[in-house]
SERO-4910 file (N, C-alpha, C, O; in steps of 0.05 Angstrom, whole numbers):
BEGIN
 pado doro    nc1    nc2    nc3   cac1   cac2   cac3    cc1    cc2    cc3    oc1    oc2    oc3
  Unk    A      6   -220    538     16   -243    523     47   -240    521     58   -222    508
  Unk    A     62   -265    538     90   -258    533    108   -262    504    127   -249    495
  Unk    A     94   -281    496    106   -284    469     75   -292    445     54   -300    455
  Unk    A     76   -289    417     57   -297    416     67   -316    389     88   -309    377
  Unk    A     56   -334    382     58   -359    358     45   -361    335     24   -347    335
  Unk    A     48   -372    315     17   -373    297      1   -381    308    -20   -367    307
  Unk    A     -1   -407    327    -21   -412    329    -42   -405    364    -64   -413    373
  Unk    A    -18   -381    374    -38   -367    391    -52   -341    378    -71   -332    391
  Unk    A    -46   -331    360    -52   -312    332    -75   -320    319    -92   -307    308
  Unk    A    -72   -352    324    -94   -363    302   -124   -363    323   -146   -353    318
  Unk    A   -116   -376    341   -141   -376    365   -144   -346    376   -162   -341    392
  Unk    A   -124   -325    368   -141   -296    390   -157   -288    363   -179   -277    366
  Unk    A   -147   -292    333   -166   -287    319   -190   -296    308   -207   -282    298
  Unk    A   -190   -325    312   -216   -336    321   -238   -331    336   -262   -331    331
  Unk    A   -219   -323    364   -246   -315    383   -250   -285    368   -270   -287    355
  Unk    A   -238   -259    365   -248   -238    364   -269   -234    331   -290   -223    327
  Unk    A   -256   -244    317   -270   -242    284   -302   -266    283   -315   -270    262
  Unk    A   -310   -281    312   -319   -295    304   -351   -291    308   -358   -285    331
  Unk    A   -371   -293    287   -388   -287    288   -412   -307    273   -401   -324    259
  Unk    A   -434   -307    274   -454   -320    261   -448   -317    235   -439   -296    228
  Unk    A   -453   -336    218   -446   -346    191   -423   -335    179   -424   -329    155
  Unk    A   -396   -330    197   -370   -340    192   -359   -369    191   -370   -388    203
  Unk    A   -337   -369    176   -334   -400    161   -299   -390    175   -293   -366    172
  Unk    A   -275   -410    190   -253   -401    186   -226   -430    172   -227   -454    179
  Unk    A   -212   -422    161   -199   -442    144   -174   -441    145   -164   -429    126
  Unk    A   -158   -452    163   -129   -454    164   -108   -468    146   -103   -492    150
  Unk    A    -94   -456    127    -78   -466    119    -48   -473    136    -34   -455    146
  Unk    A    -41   -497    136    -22   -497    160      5   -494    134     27   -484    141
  Unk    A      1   -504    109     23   -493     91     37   -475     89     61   -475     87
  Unk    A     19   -455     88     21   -422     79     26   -402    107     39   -381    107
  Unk    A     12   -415    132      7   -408    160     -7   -380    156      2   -357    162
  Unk    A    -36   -390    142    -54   -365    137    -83   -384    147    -91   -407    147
  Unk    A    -90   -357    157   -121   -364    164   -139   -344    154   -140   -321    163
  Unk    A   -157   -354    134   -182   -357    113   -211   -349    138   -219   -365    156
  Unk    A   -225   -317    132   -243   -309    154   -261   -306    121   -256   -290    103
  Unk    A   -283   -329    122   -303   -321     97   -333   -323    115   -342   -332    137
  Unk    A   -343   -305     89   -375   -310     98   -378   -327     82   -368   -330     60
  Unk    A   -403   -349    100   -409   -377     91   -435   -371     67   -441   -390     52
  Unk    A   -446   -352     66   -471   -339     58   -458   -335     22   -465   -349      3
  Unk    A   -444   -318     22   -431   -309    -10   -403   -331    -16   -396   -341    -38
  Unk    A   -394   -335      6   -364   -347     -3   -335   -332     -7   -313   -342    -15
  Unk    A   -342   -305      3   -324   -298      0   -317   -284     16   -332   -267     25
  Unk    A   -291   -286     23   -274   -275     44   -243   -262     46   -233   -249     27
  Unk    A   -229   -267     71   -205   -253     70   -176   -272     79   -178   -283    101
  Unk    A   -153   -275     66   -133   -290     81   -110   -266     94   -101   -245     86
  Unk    A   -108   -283    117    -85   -271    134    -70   -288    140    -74   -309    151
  Unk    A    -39   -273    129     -9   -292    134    -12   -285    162    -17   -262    171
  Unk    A     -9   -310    179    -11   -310    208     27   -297    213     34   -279    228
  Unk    A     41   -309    200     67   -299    199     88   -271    204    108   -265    217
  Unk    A     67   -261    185     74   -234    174     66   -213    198     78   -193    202
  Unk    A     42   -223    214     27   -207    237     41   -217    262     29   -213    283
  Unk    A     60   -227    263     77   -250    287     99   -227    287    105   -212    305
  Unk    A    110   -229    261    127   -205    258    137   -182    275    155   -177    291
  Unk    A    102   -161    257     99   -143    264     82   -138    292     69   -117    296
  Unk    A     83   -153    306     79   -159    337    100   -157    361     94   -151    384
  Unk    A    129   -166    348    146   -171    362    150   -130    364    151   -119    385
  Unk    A    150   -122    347    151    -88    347    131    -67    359    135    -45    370
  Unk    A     98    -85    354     79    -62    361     61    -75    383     40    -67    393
  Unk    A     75    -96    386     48   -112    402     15   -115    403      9   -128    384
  Unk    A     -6   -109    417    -19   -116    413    -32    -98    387    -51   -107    374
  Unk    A    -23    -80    385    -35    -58    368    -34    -73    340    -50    -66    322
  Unk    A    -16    -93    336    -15   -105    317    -39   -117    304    -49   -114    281
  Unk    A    -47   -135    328    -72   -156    327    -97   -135    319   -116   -138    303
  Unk    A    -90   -115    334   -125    -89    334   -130    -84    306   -152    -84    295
  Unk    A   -100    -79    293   -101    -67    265   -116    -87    246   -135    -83    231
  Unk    A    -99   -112    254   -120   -134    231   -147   -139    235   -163   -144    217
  Unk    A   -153   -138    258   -176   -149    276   -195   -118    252   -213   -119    235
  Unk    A   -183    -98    262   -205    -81    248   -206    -86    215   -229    -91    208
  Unk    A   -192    -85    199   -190    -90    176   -204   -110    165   -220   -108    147
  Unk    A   -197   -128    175   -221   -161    167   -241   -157    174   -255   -176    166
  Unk    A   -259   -134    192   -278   -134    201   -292   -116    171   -312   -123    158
  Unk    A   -275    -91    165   -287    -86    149   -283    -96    123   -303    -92    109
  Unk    A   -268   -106    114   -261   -122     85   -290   -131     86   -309   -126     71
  Unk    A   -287   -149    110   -317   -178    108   -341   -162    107   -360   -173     96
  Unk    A   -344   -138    117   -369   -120    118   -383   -113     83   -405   -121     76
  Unk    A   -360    -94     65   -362    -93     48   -360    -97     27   -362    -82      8
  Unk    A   -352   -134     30   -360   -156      9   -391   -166      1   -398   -177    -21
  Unk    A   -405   -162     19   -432   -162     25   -454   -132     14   -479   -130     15
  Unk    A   -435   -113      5   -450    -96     -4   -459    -92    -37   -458   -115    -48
  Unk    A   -465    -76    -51   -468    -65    -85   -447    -51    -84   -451    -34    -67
  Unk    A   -426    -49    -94   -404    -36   -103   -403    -29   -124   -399    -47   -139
  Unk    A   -405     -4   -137   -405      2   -162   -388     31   -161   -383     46   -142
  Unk    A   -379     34   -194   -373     58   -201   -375     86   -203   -363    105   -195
  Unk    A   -405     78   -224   -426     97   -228   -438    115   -205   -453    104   -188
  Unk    A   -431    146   -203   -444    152   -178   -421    160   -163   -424    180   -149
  Unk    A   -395    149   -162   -374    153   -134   -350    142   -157   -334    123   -156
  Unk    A   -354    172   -186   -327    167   -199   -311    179   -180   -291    169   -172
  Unk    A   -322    207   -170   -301    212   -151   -277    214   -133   -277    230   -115
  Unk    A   -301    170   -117   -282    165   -105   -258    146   -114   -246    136    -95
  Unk    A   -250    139   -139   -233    121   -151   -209    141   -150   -208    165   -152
  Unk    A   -186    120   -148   -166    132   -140   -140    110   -151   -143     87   -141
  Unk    A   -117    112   -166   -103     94   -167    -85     92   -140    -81    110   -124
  Unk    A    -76     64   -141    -64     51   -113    -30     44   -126    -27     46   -150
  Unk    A    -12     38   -112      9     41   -115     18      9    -93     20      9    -68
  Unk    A     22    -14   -111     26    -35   -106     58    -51   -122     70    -48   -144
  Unk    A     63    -69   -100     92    -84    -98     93   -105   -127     72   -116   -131
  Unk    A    106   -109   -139     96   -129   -174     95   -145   -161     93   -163   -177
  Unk    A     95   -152   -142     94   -182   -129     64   -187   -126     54   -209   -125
  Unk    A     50   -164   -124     19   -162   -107      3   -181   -132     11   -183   -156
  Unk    A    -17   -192   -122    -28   -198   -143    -44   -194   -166    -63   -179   -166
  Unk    A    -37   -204   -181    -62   -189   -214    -81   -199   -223    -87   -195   -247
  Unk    A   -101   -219   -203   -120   -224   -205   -137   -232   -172   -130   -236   -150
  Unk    A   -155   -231   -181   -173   -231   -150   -174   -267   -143   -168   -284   -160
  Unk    A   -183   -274   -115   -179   -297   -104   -191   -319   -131   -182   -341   -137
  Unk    A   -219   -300   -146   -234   -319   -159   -224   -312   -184   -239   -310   -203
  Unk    A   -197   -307   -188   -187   -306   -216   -190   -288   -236   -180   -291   -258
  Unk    A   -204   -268   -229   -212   -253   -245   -195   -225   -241   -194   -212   -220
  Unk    A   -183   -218   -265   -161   -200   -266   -166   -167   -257   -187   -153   -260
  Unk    A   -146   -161   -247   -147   -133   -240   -145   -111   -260   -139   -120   -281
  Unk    A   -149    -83   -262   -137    -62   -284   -107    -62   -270   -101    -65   -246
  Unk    A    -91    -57   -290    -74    -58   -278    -60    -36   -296    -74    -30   -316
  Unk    A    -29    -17   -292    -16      2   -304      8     -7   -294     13     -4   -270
  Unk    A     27    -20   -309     61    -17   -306     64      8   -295     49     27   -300
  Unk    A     87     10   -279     97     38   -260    128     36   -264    142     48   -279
  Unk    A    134     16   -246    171     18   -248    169    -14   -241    150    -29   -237
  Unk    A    203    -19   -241    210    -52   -241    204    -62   -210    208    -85   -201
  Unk    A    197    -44   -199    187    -48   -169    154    -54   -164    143    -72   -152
  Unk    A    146    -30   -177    118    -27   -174     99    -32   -196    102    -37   -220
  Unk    A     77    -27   -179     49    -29   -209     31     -4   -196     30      5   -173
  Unk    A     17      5   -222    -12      6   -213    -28     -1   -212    -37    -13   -231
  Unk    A    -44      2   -189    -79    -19   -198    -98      9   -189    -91     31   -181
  Unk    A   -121      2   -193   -145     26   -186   -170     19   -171   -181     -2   -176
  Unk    A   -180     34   -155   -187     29   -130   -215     42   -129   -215     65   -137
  Unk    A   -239     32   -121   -265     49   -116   -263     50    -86   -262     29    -73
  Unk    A   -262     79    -73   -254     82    -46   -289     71    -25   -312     73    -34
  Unk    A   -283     63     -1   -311     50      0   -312     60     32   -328     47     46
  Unk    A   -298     80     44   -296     89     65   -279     82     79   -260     98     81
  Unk    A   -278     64     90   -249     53    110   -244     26     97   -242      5    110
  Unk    A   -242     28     73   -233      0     58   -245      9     32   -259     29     28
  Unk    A   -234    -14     12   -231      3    -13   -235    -28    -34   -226    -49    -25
  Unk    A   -247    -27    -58   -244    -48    -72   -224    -44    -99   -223    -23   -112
  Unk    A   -213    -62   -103   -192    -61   -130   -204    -67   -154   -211    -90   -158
  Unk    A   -211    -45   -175   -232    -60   -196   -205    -74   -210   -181    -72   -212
  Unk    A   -234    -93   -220   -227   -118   -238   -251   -115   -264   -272   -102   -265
  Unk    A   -235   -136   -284   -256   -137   -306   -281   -146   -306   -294   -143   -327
  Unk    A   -291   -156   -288   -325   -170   -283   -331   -140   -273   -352   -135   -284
  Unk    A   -325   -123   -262   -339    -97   -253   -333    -75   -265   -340    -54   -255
  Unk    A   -317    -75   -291   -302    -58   -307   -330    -62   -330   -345    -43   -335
  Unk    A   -334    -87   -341   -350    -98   -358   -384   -108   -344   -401   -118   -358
  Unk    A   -387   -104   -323   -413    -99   -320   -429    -78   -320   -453    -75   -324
  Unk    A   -403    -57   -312   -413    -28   -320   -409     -8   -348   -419     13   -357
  Unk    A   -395    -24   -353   -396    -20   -384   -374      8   -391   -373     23   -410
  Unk    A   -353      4   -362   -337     24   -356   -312     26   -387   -301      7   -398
  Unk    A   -310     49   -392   -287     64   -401   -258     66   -388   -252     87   -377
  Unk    A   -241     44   -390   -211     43   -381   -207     72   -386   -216     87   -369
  Unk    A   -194     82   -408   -183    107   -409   -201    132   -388   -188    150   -377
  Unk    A   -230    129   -385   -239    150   -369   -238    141   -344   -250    155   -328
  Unk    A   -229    121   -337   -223    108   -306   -199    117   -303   -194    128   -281
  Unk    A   -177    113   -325   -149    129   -305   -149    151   -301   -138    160   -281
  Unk    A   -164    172   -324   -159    203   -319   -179    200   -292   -165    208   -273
  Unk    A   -203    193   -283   -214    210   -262   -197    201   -238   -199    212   -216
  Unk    A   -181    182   -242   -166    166   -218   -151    190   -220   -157    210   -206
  Unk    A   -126    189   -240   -105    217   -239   -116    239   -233    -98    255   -227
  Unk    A   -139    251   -232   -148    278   -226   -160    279   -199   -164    300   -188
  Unk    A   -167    251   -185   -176    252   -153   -149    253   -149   -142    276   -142
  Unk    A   -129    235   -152   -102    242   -132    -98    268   -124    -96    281   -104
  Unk    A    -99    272   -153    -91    310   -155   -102    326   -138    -89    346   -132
  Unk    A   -133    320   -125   -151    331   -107   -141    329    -83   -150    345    -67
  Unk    A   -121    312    -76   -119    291    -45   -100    323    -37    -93    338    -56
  Unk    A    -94    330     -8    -73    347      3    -54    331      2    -53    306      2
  Unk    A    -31    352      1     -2    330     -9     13    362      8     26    379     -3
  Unk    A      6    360     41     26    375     64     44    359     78     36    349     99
  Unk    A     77    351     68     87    337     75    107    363    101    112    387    102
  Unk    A    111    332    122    123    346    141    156    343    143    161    321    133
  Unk    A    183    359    155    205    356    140    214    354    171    203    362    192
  Unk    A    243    337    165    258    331    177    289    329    168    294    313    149
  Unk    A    308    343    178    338    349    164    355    335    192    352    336    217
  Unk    A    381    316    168    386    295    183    421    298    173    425    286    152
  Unk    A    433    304    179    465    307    180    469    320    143    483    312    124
  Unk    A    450    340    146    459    358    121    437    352     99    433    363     78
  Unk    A    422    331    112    397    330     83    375    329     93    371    326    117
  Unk    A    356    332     73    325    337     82    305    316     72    305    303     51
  Unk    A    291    316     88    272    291     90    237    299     88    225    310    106
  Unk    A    230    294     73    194    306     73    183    269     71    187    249     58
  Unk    A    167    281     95    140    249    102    107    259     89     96    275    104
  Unk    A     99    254     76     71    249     72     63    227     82     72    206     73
  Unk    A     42    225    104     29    208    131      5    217    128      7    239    139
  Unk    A    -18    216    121    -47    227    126    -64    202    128    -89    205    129
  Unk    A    -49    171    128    -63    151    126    -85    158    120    -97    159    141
  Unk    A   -102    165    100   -120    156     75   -120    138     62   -142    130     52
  Unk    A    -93    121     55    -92     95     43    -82     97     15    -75     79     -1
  Unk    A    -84    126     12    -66    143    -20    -43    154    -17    -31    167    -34
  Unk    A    -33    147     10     -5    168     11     15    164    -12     23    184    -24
  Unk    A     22    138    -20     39    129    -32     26    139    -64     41    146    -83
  Unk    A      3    139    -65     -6    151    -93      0    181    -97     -8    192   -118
  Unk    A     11    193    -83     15    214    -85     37    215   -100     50    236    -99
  Unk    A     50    193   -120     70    196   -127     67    199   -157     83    205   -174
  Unk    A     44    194   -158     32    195   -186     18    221   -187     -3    221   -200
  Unk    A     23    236   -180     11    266   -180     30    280   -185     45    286   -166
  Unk    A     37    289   -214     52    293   -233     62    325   -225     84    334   -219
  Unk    A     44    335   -227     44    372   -211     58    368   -185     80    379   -182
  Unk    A     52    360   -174     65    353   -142     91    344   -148    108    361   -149
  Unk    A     97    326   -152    125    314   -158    147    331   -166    168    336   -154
  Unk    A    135    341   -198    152    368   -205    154    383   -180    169    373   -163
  Unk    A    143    403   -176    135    424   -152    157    414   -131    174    429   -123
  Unk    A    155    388   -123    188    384   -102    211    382   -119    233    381   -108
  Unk    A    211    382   -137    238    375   -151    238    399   -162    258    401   -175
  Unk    A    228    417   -163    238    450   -170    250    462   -142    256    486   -142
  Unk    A    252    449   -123    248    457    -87    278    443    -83    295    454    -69
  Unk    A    282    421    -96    304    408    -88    325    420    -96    323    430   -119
  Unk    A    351    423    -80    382    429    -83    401    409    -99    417    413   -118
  Unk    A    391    383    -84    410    361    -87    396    341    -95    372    346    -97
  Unk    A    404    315   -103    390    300   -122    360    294   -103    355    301    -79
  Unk    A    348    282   -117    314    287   -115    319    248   -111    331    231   -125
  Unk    A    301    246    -83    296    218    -82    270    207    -74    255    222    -62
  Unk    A    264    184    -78    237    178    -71    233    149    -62    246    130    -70
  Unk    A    212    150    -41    203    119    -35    187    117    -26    181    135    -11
  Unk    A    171    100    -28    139     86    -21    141     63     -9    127     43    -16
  Unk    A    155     62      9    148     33     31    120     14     39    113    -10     39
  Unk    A    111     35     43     80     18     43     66     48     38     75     70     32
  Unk    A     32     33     45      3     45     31      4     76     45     -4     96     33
  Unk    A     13     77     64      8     94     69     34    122     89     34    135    109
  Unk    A     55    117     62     75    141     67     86    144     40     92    125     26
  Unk    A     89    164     36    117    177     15    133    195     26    128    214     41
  Unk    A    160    184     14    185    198     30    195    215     10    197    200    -10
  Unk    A    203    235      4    211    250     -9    242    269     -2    241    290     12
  Unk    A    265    261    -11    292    264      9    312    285    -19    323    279    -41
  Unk    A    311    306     -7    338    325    -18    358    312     -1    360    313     24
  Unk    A    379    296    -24    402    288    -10    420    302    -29    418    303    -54
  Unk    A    440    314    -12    461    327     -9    488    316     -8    507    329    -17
  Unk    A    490    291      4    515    279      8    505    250     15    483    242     22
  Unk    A    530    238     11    537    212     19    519    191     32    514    168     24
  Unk    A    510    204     53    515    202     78    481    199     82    472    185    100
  Unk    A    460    219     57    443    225     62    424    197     54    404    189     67
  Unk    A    437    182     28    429    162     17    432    136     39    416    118     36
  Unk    A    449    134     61    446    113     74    427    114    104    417     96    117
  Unk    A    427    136    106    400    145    119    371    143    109    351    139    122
  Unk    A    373    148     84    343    134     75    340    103     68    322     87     73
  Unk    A    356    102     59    356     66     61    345     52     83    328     34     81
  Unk    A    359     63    110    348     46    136    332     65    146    340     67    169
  Unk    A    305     86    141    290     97    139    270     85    120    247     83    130
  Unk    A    272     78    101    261     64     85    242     34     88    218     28     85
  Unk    A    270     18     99    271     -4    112    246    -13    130    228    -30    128
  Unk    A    253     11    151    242     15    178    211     13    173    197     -4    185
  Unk    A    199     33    153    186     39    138    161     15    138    138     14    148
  Unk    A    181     -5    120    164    -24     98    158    -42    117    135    -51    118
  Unk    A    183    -51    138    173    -72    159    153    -65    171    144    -84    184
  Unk    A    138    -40    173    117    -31    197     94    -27    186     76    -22    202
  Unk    A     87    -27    158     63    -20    133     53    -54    131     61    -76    126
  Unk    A     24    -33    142      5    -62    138      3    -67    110     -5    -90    105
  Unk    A     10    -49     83     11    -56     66     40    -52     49     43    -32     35
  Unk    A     60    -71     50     79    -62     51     90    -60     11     90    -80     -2
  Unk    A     97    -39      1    103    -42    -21    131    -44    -34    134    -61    -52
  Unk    A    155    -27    -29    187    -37    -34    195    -15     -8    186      5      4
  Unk    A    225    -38     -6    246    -24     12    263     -9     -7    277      8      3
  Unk    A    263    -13    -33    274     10    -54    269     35    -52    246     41    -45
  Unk    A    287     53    -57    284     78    -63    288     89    -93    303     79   -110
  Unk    A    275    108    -95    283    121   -131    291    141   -123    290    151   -101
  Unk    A    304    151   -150    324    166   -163    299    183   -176    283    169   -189
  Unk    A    291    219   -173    262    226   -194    284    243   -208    295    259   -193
  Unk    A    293    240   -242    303    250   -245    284    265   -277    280    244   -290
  Unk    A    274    287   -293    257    292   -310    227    277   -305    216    267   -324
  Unk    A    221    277   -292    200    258   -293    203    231   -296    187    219   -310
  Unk    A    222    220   -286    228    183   -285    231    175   -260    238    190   -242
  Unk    A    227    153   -257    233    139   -230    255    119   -241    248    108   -262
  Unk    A    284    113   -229    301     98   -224    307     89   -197    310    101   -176
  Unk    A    308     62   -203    315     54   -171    338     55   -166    357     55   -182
  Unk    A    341     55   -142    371     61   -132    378     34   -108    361     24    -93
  Unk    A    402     29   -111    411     12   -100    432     17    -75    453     21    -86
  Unk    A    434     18    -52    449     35    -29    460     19    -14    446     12      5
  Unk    A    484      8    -14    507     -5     -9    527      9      8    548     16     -3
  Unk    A    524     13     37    539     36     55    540     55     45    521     71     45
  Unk    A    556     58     37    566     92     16    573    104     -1    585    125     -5
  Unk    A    557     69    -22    558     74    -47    527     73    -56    511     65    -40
  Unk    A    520     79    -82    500     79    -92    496     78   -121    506     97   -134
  Unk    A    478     55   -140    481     54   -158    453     56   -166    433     46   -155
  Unk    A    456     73   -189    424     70   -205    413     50   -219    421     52   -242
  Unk    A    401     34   -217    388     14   -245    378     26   -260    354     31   -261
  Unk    A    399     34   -278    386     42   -307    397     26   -336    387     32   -358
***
C-alpha cells in the first residue's frame, strides 16, 4: 500500500474484523469506525485518523496492532467479567484527563485524581485486554472502593519493575518496556519510585507517554532535559495508548510537571 487514507483504513478494516453477527458504523464526522456485536450491542470505536498517523511511521504493523486489539476487545465483551476470584488480577491504569470518565453507555468509571496531566482508573486484567471497572460492576458485586485500591496498589507492587539504562551526553535514562499494559503504572509503586530517587545524582525525572513505558531520567545538565522532551515526544506519538508528552519533576514523593523550552525549563508548581 503506497499511501493509505481513512477511507482505505476503513475498507482493509472491514474486510479483516469482518465476521458473522458483526454490525460496522462509520462516523464520517469524527472519521471513526464503530466494530459492534449485533447480538449484545456493544462494541469498539476506532479514530481512523489517529491509525493513518501512526502508519505513515510503522506501516503495516500499524493496521496488525488494531486489527488484533478489536479482535480481542470484541471477544471479551461477550464474556462474565467479574472481580470476585481474580482480585489479584486488578491493577490501577495510568490514563491522559482527557480519557474518558464514563463508559460508551454512560456509566462512570472509578476513578483517582493523579496529577494535572493524569488520572487513575482501575482495571480487572482479562489476559490480553483488560476491563475498566465502573459503578454497575463495582455495585453488582457489592465491591469495597477502599479494598479495590489497596489490592490494585499491592499487585503493581507484585509487577517486575527491571528497567534498562541508557546515558546520553552526561545523563542517564532508565526505560521500563515489558508491555504488560502496566508499565506506566509502575509509577504508582511508591517503594519503587523512592528506590530510584535514592539512586539518582541529579534531579529525578519522570514520564509516561503511553500504556506501556516509564521513563525514568537522572538529569544532570541542561542539555539532559531537552533530550527527554523529544524522547518523550517520540514516545507518545508511537503508544497505542497514548497518555502525556509531559514530563515530571519526582521531587519527596510529588509529581510536578515540567515544561522544556530548548534550554530552559520551568516547573508548574
Amino acid at each position: 500500500m503506497k499511501k493509505l487514507t481513512e477511507s482505505k483504513l476503513r475498507k482493509e478494516l472491514e474486510s479483516r474484523l469482518q465476521k458473522t453477527g458483526r454490525a460496522f458504523t462509520y462516523d464520517r464526522e469524527k472519521e471513526s469506525l464503530r466494530i459492534e456485536n449485533e447480538e449484545t450491542g456493544k462494541g469498539i470505536d476506532v479514530a481512523l485518523s489517529d491509525i493513518v498517523a501512526k502508519w505513515h511511521v510503522r506501516k503495516e504493523k500499524a493496521i496488525d496492532e488494531v486489527v488484533y486489539y478489536v479482535e480481542e476487545a470484541i471477544e471479551v465483551m461477550g464474556k462474565d467479567q467479574k472481580v470476585e476470584g481474580s482480585e489479584r488480577k486488578v491493577y490501577p491504569v495510568i490514563r491522559s484527563t482527557s480519557f474518558p470518565t464514563e463508559s460508551e453507555e454512560g456509566i462512570t468509571f472509578m476513578t483517582d485524581e493523579h496529577t494535572a496531566e493524569t488520572r487513575i482508573y482501575y482495571a480487572l486484567d482479562l489476559g490480553n485486554t483488560y476491563r475498566l471497572l465502573d459503578e454497575t460492576l463495582i455495585e453488582n458485586e457489592g465491591l469495597d472502593t477502599k479494598e479495590i485500591r489497596e489490592m490494585a496498589r499491592f499487585n503493581v507492587r507484585s509487577l517486575p519493575a527491571n528497567m534498562k539504562k541508557d546515558t546520553v551526553a552526561g545523563n542517564d535514562f532508565y526505560f521500563l518496556n515489558t508491555n504488560d499494559g502496566y508499565d506506566a503504572s509502575r509509577i504508582l509503586n511508591e517503594k519503587f519510585m523512592q528506590e530510584k530517587a535514592d539512586q539518582i545524582e541529579g534531579d529525578m525525572a519522570v514520564a509516561v507517554p503511553h500504556q506501556d513505558v516509564l521513563i525514568i531520567a537522572d538529569i544532570r545538565n541542561e542539555t539532559g532535559y531537552d533530550i527527554l522532551a523529544q524522547m518523550t515526544m517520540n514516545f507518545f506519538a508511537d503508544g497505542n495508548v497514548p497518555i502525556t508528552a509531559l514530563s515530571f519533576i519526582y521531587e519527596n514523593g510529588k509529581l510536578e510537571p515540567i515544561f522544556i523550552l530548548g534550554k530552559n525549563r520551568k516547573a508548574d508548581k
